[in-house]
Residue frames relative to the residue before (quaternion, step in Angstrom):
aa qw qx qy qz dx dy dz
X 1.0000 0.0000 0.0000 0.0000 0.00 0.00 0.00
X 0.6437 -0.5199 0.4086 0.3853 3.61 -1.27 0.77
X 0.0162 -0.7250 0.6283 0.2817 3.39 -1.12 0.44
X 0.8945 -0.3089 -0.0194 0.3227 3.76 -1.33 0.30
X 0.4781 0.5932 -0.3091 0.5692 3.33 1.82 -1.28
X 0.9178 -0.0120 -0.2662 0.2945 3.62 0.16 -0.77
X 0.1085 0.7075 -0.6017 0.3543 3.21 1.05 1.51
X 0.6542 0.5605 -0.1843 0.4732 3.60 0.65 -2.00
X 0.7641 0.3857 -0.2925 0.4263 3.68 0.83 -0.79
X 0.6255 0.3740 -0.4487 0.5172 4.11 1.04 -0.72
X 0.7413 0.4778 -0.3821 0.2760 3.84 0.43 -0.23
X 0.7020 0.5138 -0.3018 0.3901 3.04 1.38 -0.03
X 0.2672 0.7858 -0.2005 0.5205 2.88 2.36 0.06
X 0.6454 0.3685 -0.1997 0.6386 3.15 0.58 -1.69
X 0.2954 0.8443 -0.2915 0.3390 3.97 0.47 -0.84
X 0.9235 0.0079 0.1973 0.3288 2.90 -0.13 -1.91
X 0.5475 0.5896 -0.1587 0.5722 3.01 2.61 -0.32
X 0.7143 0.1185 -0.0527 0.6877 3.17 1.59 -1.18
X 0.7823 0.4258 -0.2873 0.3525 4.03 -0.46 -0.17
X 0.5810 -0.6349 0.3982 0.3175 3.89 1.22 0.20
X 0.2248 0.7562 -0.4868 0.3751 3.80 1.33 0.73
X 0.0206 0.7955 -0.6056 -0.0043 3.85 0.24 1.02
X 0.7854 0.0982 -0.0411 0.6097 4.27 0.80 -0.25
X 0.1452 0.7122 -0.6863 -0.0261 3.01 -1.63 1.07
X 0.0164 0.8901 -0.4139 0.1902 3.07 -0.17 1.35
X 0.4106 0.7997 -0.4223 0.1164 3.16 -1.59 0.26
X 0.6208 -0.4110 0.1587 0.6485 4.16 0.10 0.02
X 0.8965 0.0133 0.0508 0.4399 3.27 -1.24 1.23
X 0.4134 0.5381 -0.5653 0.4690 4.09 1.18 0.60
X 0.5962 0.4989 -0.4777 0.4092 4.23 0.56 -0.03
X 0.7028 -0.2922 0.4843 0.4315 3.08 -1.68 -0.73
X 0.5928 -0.3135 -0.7409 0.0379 1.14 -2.33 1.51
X 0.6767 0.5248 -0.4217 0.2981 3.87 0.19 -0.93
X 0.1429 -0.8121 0.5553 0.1082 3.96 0.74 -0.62
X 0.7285 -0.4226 0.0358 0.5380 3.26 0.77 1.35
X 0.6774 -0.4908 0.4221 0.3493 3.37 -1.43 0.44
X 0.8276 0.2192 -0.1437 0.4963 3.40 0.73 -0.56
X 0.5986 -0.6493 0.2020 0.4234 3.62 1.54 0.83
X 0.3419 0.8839 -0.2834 0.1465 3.55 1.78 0.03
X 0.8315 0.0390 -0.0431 0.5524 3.41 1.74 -0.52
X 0.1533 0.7530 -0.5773 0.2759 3.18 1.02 1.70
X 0.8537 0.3424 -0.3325 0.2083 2.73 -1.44 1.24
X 0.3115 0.7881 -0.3586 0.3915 2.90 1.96 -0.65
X 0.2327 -0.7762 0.5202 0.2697 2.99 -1.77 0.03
X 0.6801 0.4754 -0.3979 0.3914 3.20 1.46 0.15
X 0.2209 0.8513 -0.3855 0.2792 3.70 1.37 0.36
X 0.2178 0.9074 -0.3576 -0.0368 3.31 -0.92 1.07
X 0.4937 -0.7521 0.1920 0.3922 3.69 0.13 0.10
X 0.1526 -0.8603 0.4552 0.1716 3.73 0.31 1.08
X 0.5182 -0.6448 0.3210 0.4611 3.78 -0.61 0.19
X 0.6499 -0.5025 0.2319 0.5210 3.64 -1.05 0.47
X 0.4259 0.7135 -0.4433 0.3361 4.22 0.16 0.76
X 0.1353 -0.8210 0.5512 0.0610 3.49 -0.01 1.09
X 0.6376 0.4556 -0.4518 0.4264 3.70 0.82 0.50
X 0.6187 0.5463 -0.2541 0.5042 3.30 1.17 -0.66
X 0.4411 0.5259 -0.4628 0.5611 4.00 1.60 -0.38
X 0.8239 0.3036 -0.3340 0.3426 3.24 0.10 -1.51
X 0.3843 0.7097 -0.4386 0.3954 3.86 0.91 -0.91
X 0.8263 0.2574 -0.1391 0.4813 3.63 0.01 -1.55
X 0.5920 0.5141 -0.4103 0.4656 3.51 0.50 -0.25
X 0.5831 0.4964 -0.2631 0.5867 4.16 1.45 -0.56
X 0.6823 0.4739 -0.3132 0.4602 3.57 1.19 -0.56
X 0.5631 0.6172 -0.1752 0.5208 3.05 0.87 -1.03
X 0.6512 0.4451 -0.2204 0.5738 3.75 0.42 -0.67
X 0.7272 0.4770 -0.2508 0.4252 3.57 0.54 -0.89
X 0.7479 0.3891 -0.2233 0.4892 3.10 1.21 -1.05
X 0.6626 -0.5853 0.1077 0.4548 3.36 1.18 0.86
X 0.5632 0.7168 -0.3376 0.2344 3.57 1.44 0.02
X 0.1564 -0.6881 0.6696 0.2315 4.01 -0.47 -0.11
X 0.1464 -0.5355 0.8254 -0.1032 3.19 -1.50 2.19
X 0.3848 -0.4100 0.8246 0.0629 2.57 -2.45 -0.18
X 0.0583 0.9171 -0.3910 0.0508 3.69 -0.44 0.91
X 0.1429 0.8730 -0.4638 -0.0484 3.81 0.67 0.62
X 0.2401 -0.4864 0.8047 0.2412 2.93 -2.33 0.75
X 0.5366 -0.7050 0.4571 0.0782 2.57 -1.54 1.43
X 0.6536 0.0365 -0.1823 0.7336 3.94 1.56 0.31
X 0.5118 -0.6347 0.5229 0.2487 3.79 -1.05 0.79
X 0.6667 0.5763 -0.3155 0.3518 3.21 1.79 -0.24
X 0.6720 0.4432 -0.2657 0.5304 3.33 1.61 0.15
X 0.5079 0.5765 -0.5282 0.3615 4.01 1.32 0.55
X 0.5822 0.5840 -0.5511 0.1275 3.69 0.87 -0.02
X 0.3826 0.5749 -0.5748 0.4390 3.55 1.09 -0.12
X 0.8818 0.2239 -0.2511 0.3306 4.18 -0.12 -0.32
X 0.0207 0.8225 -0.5261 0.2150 3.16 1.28 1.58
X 0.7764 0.5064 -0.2239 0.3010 3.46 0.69 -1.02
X 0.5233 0.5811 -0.1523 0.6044 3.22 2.39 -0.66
X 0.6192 0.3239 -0.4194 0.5794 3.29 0.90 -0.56
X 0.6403 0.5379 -0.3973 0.3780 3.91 0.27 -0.54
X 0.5388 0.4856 -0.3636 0.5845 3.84 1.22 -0.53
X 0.8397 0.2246 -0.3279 0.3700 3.58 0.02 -0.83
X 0.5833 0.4986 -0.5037 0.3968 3.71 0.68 0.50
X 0.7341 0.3816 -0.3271 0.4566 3.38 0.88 -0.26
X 0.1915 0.8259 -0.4454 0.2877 3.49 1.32 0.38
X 0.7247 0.3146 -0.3263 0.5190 3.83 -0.11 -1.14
X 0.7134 0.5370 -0.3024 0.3334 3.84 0.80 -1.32
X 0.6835 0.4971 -0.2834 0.4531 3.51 1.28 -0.80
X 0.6041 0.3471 -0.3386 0.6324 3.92 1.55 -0.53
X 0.6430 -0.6155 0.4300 0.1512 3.47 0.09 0.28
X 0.5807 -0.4566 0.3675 0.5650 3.51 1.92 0.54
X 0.5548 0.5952 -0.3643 0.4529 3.68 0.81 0.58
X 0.8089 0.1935 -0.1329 0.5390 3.33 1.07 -0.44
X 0.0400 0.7338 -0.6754 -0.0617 4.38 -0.02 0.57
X 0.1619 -0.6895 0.7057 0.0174 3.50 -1.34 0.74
X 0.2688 -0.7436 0.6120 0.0179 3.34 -0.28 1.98
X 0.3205 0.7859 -0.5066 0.1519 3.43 0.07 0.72
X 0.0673 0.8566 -0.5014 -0.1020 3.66 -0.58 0.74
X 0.2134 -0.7485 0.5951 0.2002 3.81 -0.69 1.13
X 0.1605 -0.6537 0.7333 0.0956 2.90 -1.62 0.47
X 0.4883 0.7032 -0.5001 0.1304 3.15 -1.76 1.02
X 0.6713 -0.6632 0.1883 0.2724 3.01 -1.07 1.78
X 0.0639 0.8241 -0.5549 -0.0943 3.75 -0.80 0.19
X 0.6055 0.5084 -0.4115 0.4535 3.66 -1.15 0.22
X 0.5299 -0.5547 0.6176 0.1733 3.02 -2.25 0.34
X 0.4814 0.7685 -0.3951 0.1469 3.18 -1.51 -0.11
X 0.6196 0.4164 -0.2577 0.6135 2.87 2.04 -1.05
X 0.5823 -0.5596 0.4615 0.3671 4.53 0.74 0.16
X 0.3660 0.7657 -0.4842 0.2129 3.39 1.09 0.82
X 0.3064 -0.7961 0.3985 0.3370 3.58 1.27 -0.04
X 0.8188 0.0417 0.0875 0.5658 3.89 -1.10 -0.86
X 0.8596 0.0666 -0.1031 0.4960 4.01 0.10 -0.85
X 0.6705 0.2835 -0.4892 0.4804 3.44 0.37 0.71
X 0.5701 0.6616 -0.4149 0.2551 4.05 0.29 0.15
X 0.6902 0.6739 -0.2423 0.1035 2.92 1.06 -0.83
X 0.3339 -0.7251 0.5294 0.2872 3.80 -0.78 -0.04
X 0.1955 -0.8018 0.5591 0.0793 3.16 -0.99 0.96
X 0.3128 0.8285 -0.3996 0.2369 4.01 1.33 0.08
X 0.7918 0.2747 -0.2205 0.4990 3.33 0.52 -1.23
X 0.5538 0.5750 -0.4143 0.4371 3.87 0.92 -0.23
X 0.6709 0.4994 -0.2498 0.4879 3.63 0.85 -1.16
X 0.6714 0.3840 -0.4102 0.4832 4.11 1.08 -0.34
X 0.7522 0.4303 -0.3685 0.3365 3.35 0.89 0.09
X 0.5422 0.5521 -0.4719 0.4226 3.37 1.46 1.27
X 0.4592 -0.6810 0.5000 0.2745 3.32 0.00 1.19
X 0.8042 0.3650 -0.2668 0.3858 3.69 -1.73 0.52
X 0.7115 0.4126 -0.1846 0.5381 3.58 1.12 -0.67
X 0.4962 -0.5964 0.6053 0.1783 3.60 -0.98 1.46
X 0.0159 0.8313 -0.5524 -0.0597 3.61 -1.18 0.15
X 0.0259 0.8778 -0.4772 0.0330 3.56 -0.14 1.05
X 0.4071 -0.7876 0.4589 -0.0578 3.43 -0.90 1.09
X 0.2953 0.8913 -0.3348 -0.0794 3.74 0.58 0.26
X 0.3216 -0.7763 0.5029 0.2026 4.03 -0.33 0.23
X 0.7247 0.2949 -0.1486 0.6048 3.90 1.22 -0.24
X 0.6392 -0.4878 0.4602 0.3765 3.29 -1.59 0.92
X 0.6738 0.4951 -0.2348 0.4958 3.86 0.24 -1.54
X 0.6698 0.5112 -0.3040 0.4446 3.88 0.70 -0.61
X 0.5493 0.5959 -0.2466 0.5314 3.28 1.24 -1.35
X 0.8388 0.3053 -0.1961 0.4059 3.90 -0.01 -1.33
X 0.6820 0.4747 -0.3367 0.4430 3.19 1.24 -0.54
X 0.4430 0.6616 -0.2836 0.5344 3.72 1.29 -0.24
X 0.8595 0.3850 0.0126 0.3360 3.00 0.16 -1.52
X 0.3835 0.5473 -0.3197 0.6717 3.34 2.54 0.10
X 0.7579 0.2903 -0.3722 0.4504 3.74 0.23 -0.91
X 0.5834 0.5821 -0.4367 0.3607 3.82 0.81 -0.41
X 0.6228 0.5172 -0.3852 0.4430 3.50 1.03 -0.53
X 0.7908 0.4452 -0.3094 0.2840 3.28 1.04 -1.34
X 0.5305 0.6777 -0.3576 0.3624 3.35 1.79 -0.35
X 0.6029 -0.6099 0.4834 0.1754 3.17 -1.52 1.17
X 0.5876 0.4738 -0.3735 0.5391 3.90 1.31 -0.96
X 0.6454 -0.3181 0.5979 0.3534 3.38 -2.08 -0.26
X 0.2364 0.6933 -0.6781 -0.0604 3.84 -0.97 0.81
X 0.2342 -0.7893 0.5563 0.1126 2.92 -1.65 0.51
X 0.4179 -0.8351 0.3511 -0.0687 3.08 -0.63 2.19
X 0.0048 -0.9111 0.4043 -0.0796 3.30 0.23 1.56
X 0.1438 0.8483 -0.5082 -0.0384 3.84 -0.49 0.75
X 0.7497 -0.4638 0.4353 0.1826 3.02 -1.18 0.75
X 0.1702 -0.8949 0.3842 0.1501 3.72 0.05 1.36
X 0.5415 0.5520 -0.3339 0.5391 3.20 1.83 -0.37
X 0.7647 0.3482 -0.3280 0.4318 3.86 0.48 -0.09
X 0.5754 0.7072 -0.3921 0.1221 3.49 1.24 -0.26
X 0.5814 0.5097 -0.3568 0.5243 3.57 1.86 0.70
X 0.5307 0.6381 -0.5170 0.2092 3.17 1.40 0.04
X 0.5449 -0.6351 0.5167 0.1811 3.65 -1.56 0.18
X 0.0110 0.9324 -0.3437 -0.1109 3.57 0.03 1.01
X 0.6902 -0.6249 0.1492 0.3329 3.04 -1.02 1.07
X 0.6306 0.5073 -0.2661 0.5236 3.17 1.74 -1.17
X 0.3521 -0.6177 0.6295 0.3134 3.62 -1.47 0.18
X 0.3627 -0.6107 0.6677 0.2229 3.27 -2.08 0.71
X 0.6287 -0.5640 0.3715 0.3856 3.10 -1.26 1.93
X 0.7684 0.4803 -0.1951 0.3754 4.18 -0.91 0.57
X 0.6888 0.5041 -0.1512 0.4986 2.98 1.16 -1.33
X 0.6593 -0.6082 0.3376 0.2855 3.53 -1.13 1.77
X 0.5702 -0.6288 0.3685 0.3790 3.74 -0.43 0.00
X 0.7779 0.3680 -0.2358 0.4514 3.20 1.47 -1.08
X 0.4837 -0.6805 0.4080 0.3694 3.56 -0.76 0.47
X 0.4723 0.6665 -0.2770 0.5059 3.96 1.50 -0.21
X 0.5778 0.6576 -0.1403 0.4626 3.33 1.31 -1.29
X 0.7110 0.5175 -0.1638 0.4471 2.73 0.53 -1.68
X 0.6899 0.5156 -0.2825 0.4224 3.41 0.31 -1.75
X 0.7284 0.4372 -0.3626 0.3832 3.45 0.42 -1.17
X 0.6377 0.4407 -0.3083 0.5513 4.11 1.00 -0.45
X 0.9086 -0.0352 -0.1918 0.3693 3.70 0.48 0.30
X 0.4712 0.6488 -0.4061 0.4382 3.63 1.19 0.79
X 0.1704 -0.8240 0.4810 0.2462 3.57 0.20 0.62
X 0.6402 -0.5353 0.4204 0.3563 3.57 -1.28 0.80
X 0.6426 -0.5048 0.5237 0.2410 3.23 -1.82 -0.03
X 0.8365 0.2523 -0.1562 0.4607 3.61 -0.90 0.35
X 0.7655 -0.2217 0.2620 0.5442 3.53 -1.17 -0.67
X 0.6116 0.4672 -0.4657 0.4367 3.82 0.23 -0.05
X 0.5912 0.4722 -0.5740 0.3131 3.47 0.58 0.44
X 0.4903 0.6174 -0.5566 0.2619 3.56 0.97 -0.91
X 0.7716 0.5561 -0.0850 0.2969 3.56 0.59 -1.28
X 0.4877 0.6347 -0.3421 0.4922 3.57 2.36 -0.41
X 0.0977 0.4786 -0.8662 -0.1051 3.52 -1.55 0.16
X 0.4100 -0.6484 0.6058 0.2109 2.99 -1.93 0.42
X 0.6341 -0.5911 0.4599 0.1922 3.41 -1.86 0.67
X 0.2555 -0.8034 0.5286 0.0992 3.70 0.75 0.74
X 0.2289 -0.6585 0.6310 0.3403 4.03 -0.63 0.56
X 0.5846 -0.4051 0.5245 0.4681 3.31 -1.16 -0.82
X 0.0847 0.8258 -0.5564 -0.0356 3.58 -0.55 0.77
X 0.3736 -0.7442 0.4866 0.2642 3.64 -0.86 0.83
X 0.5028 -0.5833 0.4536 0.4486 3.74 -1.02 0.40
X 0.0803 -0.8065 0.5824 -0.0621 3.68 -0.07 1.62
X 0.0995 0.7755 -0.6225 -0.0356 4.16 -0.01 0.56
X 0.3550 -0.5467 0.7067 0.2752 3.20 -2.05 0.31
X 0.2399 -0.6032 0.5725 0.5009 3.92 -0.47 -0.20
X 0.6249 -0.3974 0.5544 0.3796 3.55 -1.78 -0.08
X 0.7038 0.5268 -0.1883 0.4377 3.80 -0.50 -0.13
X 0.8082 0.4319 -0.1424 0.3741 3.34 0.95 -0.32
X 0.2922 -0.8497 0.4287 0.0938 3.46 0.15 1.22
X 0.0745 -0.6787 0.7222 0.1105 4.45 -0.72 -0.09
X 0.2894 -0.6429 0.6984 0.1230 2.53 -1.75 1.25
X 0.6016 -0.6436 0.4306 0.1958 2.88 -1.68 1.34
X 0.7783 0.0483 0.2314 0.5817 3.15 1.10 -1.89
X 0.3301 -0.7418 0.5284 0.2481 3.29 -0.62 1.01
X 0.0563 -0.7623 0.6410 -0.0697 3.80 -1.16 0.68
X 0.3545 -0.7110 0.5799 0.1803 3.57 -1.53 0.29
X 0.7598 0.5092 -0.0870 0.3947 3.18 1.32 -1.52
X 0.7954 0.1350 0.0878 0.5843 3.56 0.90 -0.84
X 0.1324 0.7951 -0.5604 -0.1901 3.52 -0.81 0.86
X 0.4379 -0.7345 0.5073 0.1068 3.47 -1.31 1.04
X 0.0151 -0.7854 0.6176 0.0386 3.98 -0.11 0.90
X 0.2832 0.7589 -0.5821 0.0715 3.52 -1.31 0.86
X 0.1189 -0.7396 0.6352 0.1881 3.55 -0.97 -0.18
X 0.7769 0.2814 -0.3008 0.4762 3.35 -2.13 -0.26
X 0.8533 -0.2775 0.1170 0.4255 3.44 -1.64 -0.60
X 0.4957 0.6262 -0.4822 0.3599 3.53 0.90 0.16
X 0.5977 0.6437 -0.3159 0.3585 3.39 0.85 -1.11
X 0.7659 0.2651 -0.3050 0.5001 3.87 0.06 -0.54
X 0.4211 0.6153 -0.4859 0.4561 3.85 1.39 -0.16
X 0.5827 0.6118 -0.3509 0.4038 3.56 0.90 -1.26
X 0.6861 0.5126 -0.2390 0.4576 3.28 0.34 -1.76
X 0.5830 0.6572 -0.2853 0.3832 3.19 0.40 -0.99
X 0.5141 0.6455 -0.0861 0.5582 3.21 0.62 -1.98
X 0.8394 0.1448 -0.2213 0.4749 3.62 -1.13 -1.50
X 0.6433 0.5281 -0.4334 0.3458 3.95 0.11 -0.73
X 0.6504 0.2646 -0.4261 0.5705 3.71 1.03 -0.65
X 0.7588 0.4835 -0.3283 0.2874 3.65 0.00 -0.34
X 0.4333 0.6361 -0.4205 0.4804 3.13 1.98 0.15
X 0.5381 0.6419 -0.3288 0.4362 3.78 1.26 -0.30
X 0.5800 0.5220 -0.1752 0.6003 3.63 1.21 -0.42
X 0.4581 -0.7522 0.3808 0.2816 3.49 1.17 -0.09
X 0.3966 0.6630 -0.3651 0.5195 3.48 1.87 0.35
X 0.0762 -0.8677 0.4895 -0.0394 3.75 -0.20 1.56
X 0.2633 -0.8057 0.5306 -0.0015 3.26 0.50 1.57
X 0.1173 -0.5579 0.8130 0.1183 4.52 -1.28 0.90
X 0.0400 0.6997 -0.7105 -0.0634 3.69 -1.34 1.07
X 0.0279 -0.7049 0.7075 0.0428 3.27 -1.29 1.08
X 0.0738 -0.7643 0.6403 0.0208 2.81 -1.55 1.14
X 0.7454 -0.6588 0.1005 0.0154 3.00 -0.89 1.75
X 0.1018 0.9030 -0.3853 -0.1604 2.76 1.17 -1.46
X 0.8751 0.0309 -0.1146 0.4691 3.43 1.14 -0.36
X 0.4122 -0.7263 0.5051 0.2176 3.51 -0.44 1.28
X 0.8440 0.0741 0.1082 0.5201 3.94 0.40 -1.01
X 0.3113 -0.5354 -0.7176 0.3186 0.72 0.39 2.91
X 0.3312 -0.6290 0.6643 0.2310 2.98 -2.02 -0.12
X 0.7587 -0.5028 0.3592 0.2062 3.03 -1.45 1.02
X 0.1052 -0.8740 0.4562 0.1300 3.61 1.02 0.42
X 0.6668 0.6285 -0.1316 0.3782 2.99 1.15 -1.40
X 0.7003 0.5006 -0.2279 0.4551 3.13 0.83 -1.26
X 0.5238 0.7176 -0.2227 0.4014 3.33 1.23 -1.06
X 0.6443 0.3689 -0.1894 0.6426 3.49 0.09 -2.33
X 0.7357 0.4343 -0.4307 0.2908 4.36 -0.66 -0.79
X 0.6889 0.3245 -0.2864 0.5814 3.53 0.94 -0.80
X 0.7373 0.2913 -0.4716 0.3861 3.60 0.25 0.23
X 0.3772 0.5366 -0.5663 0.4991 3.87 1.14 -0.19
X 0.6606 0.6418 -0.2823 0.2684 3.42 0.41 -1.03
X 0.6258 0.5441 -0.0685 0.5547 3.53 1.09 -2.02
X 0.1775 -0.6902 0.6074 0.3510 3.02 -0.68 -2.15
X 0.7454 0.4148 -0.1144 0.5091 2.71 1.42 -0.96
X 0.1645 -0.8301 0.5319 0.0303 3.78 -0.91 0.59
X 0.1067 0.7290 -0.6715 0.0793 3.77 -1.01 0.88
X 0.1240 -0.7463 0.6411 0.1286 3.37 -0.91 1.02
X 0.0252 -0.7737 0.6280 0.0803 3.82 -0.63 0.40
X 0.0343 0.7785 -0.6075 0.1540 3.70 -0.97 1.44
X 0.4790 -0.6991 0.4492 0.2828 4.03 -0.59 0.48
X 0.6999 0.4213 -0.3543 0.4551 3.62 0.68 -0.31
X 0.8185 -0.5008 0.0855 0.2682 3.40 -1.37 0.52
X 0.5425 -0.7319 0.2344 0.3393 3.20 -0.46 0.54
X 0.8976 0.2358 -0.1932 0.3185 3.20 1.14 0.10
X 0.6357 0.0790 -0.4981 0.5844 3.15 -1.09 1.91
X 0.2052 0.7996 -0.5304 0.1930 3.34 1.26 1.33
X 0.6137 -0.5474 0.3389 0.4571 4.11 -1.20 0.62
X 0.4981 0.5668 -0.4769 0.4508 3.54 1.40 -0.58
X 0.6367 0.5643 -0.4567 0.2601 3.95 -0.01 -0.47
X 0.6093 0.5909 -0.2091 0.4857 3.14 1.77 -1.44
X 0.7470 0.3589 -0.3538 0.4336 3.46 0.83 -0.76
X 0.4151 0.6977 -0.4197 0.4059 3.62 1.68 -0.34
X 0.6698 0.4301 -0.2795 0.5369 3.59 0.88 -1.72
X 0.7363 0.4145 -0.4056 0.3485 3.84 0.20 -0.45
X 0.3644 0.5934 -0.3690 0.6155 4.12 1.57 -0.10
X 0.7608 0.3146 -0.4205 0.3813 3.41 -0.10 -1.26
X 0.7695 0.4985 -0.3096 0.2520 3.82 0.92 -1.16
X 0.7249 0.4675 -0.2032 0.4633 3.04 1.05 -1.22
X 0.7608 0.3826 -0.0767 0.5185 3.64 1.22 -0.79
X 0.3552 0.7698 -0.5093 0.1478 3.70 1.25 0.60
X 0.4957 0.6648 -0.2606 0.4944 3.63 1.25 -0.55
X 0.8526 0.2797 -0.1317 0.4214 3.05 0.38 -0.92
X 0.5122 0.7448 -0.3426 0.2562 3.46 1.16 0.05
X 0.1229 0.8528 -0.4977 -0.1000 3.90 -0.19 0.20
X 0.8469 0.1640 -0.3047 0.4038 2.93 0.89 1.23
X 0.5299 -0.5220 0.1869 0.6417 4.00 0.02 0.69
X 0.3746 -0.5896 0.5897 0.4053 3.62 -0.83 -0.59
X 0.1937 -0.7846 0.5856 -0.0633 3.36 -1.23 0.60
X 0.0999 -0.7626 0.6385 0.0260 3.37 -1.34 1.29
X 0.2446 -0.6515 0.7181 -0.0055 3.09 -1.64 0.99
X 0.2426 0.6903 -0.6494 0.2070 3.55 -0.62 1.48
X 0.8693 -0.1960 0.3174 0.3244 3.27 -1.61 -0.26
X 0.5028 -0.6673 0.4663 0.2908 3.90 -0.81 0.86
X 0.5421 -0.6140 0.4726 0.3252 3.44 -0.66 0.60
X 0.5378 0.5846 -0.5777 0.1880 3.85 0.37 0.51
X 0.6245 -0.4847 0.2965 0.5359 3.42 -1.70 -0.08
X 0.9014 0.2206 0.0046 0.3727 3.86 0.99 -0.66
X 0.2826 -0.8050 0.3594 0.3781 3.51 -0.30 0.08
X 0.5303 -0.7014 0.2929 0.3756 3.78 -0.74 0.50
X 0.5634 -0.5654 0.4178 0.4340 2.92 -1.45 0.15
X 0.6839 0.5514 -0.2799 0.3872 3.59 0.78 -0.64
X 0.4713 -0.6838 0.4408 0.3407 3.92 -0.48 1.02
X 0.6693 0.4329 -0.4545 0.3975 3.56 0.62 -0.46
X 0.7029 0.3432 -0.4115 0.4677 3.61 0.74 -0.07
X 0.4798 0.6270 -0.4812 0.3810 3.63 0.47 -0.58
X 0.7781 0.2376 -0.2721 0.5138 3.88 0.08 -1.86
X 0.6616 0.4931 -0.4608 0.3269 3.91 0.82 0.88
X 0.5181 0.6822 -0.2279 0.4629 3.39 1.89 0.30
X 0.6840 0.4142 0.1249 0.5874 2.59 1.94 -2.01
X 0.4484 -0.7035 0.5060 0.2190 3.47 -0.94 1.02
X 0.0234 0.7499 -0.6608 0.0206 3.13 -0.94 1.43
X 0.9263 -0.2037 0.1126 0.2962 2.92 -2.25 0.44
X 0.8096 0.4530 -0.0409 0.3710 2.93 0.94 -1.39
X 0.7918 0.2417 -0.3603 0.4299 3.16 1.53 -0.65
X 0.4402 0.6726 -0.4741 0.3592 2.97 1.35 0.77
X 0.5362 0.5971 -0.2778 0.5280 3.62 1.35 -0.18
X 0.5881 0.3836 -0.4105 0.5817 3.86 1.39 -0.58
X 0.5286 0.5277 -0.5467 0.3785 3.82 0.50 -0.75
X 0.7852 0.4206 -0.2970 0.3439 3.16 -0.33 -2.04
X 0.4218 0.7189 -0.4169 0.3627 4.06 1.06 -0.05
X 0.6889 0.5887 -0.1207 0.4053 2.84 0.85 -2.86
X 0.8511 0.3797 -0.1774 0.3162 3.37 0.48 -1.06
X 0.6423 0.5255 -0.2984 0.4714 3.20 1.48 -0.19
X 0.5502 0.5048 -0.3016 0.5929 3.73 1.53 -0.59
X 0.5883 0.6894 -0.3256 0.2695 3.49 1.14 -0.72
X 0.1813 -0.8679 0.4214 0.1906 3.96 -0.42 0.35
X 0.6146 -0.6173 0.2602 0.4166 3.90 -0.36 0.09
């Protein structure tokens, strides 16, 4: 089965073959290397932008204006804060023309720890990106989540921003994308391009893929539960799962839902499984404060004050400026398995 890199690559395929994708660009997303993390080899509308992550996003706002639909990656999430102020123009775009101007634009770009990137590869970029009005935001943890996501972002008329998880972007998923060959060997050999000088000379073997979307807005539950509900996305999300299944052994019955999209969120899905619970734990990798978990905390406290029987509680990322290079600090920055198993404890022993 596809894993995420070439999820990001059959949907942008479909993209540019079927949905009106005229550019996908940015540092090193052309030939020969097709992104940094192999995310858009082969394509044919792929190009190489110079090393300038305002000038990606800049043209990728032009472009859109001038009536086109791109696709636009930074190539780490740790280098878009320099285009805070660009990303803050093109969300308020339709609202400032009065519904006169939509800017199909989708960014793409990796976020999170996990892969030992220290200070400039660690970062998260989740809770900054919900606090830019106008821009959709979409979070995935699974190959099939990725492509199906990443189909409605293209087809959407708003700005989304397309966030994956750098520590999962080899994982292998269990589910299959409608199209995609059964074997996962198969597969590679029809769209991974070879090593060395045989690539100059590779196109790739495209399956047949069908126009398979997730909507934006719409959250899956991992694990059903009575006692505890668990909200996460991106690489946190199977950590969760992870988490409640061992902790389901203790007789502690953990409902994980993982999100997939931040802007919007599943409100619904949320407020039912906690009316449901009582109890609430959001667990997310980026810092902990003015983290998106508070927002979904403040939306528990309203919609779910009745029903609560215990405080709610978040588990994110240490407040520092970076993560280390060294694993014994990192899984002490970063939620792990484990302390996500002492949370989901805290909150169940916990009392109103």
């Amino acid at each position: 089965m596809a894993n995420i890199a070439q999820a990001i690559r059959m949907a942008l395929h479909v993209g540019e073959t079927k949905l009106g994708v005229t550019d996908i660009f940015g540092e090193d997303v052309g030939p020969p290397l097709g992104g940094v993390f192999t995310c858009t080899q082969g394509l044919q509308t792929t190009w190489n932008s110079p090393l300038d992550e305002r000038g990606i996003v800049g043209t990728a706002m032009g472009l859109a204006m001038a009536g086109s639909r791109c696709v636009a990656e930074i190539q780490f999430c740790d280098y878009i804060y320099n285009t805070i102020d660009l990303l803050k123009l093109a969300g308020n775009t339709l609202w400032a023309s009065n519904g006169q101007f939509n800017l199909p634009i989708v960014m793409m770009t990796p976020v999170g720890s996990g892969i030992h990137g220290s200070l400039y590869h660690s970062h998260s970029f989740d809770a900054m990106m919900t606090h830019i009005p106008g821009w959709k935001v979409v979070l995935p943890s699974t190959p099939v989540d990725a492509y199906g996501l990443l189909i409605s972002a293209i087809k959407d008329p708003n700005p989304v921003m397309f966030l994956y998880p750098k520590a999962l972007i080899r994982l292998q998923s269990k589910d299959k994308i409608p199209g995609e060959p059964n074997n996962a060997r198969e597969l590679s050999k029809m769209i991974d391009a070879p090593v060395g000088a045989a690539r100059q000379a590779w196109t790739p073997n495209w399956p047949e893929l069908p126009d398979f979307e997730i909507p934006l807005g719409v959250a899956k539950i991992l694990r059903g539960g009575r006692d505890l509900t668990v909200v996460s996305y991106g690489r946190m999300a199977p950590l969760c799962l992870a988490a409640a299944n061992a902790i389901a052994e203790e007789g502690i019955d953990c409902e994980v839902i993982d999100l997939r999209s931040l802007v919007p969120f599943d409100r619904a899905a949320v407020v039912r499984s906690v009316q449901k619970t009582g109890r609430f734990l959001q667990v997310n990798e980026d810092t902990e404060v003015t983290n998106f978990g508070e927002h979904l905390i403040r939306v528990v406290n309203e919609d779910c004050f009745y029903h609560l029987e215990a405080p709610p509680k978040l588990l994110a990322g240490a407040n520092t400026p970076g993560i280390g290079l060294a694993w014994s600090l990192e899984r002490n920055q970063v939620p792990q398995k484990e302390h996500i198993v002492d949370a989901m404890r805290s909150v169940v022993a916990s009392e109103p």
